[in-house]
C-alpha positions in Angstrom: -7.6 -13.5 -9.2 -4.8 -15.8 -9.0 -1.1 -15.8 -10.6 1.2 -18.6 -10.4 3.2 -18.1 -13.8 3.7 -14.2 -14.6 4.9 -15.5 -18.1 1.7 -17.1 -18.8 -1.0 -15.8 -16.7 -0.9 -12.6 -17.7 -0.2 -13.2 -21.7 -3.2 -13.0 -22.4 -4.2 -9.5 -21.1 -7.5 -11.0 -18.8 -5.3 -11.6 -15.6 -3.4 -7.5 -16.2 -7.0 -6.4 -17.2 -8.8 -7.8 -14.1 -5.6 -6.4 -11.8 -6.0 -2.8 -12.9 -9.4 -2.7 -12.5 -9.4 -3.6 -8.8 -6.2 -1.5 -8.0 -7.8 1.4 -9.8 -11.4 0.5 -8.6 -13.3 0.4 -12.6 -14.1 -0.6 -15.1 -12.0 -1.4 -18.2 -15.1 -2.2 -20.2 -15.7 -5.3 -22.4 -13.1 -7.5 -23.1 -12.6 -11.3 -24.6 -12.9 -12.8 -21.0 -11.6 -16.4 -22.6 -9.6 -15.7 -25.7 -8.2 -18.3 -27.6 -7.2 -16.9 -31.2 -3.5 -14.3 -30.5 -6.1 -12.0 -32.3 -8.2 -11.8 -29.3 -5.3 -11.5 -26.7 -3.7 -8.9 -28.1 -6.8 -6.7 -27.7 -6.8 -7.5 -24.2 -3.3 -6.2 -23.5 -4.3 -2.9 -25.8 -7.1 -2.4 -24.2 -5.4 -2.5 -20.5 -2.5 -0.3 -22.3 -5.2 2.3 -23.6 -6.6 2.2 -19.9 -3.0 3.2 -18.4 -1.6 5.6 -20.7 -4.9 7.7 -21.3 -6.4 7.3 -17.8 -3.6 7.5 -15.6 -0.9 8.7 -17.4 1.3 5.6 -18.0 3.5 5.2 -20.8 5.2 2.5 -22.0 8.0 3.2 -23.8 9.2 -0.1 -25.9 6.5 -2.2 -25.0 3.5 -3.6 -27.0 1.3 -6.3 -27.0 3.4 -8.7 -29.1 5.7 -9.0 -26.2 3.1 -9.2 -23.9 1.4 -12.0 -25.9 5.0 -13.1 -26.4 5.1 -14.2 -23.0 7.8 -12.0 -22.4 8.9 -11.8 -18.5 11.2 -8.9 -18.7 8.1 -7.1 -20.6 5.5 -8.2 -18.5 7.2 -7.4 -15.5 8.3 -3.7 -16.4 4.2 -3.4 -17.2 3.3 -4.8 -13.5 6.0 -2.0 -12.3 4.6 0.8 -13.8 1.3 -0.1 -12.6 2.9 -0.6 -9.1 5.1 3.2 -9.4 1.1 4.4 -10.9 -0.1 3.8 -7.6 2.3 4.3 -5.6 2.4 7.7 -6.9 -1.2 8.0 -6.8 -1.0 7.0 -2.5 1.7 10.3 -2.4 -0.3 13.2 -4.5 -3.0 11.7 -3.9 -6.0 10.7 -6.7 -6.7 13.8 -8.3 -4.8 13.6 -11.4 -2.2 15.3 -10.8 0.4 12.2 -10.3 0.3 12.2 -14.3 2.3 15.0 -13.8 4.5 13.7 -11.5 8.1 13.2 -12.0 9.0 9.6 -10.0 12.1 10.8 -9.3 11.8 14.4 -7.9 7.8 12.9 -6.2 10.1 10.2 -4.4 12.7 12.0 -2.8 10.4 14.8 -1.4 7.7 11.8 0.4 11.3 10.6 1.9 12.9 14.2 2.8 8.8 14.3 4.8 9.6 11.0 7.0 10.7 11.4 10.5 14.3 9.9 9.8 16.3 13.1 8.5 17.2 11.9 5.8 19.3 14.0 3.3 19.0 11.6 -0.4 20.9 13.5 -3.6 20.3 10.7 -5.7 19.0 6.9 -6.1 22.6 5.0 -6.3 25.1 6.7 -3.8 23.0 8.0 -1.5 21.6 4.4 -0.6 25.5 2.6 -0.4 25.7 2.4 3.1 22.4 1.0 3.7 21.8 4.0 6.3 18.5 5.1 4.3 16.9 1.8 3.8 17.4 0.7 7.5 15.6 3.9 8.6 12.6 3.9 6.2 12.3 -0.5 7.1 12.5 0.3 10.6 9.5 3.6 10.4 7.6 0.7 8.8 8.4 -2.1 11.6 9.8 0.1 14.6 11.9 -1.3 17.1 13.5 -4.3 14.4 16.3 -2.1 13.7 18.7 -0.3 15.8 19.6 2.3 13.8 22.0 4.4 16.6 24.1 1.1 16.0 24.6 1.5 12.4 27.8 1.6 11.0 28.0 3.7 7.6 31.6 2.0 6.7 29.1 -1.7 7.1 27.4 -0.5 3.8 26.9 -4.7 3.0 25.4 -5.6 6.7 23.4 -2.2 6.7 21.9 -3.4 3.2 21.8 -7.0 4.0 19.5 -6.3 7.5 17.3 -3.4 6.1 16.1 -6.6 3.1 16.2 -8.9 5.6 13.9 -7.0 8.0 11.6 -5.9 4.9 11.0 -9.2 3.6 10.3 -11.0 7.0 8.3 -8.4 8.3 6.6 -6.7 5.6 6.8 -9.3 2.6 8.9 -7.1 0.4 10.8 -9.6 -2.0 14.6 -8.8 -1.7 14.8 -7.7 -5.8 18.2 -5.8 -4.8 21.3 -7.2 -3.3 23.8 -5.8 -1.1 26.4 -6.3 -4.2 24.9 -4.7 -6.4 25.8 -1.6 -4.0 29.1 -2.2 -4.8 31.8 0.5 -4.8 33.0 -0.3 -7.8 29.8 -0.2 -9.3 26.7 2.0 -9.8 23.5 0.8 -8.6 20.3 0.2 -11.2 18.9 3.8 -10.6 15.6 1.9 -11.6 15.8 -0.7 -9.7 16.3 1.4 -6.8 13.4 3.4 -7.3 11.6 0.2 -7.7 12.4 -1.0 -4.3 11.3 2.4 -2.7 8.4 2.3 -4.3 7.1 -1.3 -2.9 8.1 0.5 0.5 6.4 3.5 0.2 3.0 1.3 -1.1 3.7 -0.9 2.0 3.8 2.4 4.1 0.2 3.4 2.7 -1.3 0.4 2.9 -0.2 0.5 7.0 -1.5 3.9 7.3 -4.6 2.9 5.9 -5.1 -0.4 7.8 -4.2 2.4 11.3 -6.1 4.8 10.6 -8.9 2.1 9.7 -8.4 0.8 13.1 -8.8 4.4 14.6 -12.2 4.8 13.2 -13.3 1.1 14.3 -12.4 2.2 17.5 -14.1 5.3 17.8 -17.3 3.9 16.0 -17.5 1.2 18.7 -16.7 3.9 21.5 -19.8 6.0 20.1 -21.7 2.7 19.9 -20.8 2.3 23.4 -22.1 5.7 24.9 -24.8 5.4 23.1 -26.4 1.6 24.7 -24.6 3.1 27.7 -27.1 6.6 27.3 -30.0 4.1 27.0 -29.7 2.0 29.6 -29.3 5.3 31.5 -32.6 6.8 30.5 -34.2 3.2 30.7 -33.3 3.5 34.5 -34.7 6.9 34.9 -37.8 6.1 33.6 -38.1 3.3 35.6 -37.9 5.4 38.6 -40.3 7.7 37.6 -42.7 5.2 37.0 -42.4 3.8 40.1 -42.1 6.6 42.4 -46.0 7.6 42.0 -47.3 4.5 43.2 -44.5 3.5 45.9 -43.1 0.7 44.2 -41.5 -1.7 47.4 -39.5 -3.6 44.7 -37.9 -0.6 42.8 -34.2 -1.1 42.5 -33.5 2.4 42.9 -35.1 2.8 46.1 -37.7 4.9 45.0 -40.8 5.7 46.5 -42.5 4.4 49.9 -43.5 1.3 50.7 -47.1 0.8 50.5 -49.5 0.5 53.7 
């Protein structure tokens, strides 16, 4: 599955089709795997937009397939958001259903007030101006890159600019926000916002997974381990009882006289 044109690879619904079914692990049934007439492409795009709104609770609002078809970037990427907020909402309730239910909003601010930074977040514009917030939930995901006792809350512009820095280096998060648009002057794109904590909090799952992943290829080698080790072990031991009857001269262990 590969994308090098988000305006045309995904106009005509196979590419967004193929995507949801391996981020949502089925099967979207069949579909017009090499469709030529507009006819055929636009019930690709319905049929991945029936998949989302009816099986995980995604609606989108002012969007159809026309624009999709249209090769409409803005469109197309709001879809691919949505599908990336889906399961990033999905990775914090978890994937029993109830992240239909979920309000973004209210679901994202509690899986931050649960982090180990102490963060205190009112809202998704001036509680992230200083930069304070970003740098500790970049650095929880890259310790040690950040020094966060050294952070200046009147540096709102460095704060911003080393937190995207640090998450696109370390953790291939695009920079999609700038420090300016953090202006004082200015409210920041609530959306957008939201957007950006979302990639982080997927990139925070996906490390927990690939940990604890780690943990259990560990211990699964440790058990293999006892176990050859428990083998060998009784191997031994019934090598020395074999031997000791007879008086075997050339036992390892010692075992049993030498014969006369």
């Amino acid at each position: 599955m590969n994308a090098s044109s988000i305006q045309k690879d995904f106009a005509d619904g196979v590419l967004l089709i193929n995507l949801l079914e391996v981020a949502f692990g089925t099967s979207l049934g069949q579909y017009k795997l090499r469709p030529q007439l507009p006819f055929h492409k636009h019930e690709n795009v319905n049929l991945a937009f029936d998949y989302l709104e009816k099986n995980q609770g995604v609606t989108l609002l002012g969007i159809d397939s026309h624009q999709i078809v249209a090769q409409s970037e803005k469109h197309i990427i709001n879809v691919l958001w949505s599908v990336l907020r889906c399961l990033t909402m999905r990775g914090i309730v978890g994937g029993s259903g109830d992240h239909k239910k979920a309000n973004v909003r209210d679901t994202l601010m509690q899986w931050i007030s649960k982090t180990d930074s102490g963060l205190v977040i009112k809202d998704f514009w001036d509680s992230w101006k200083d930069g304070i917030a970003f740098c500790h939930i970049v650095n929880q995901l890259c310790p040690g890159q950040i020094d966060i006792n050294s952070l200046d809350p009147k540096k709102g512009v460095e704060n911003l600019t080393l937190a995207f820095g640090v998450a696109e280096k370390h953790l291939g998060i695009p920079a999609l926000l700038q420090p300016e648009d953090f202006a004082d002057d200015q409210k920041p794109n609530e959306q957008a916002v939201m957007n950006y904590v979302c990639m982080l909090i997927s990139t925070a799952n996906t490390l927990a997974k690939k940990n604890q992943d780690m943990q259990s290829m560990r211990a699964q080698l440790e058990k293999k381990k006892k176990e050859e080790l428990a083998k060998l072990e009784e191997m031994q031991a019934k090598k020395v009882r074999v031997c000791e009857p007879i008086g075997c001269r050339a036992c390892p262990t010692g075992g049993g006289k030498a014969a006369q």
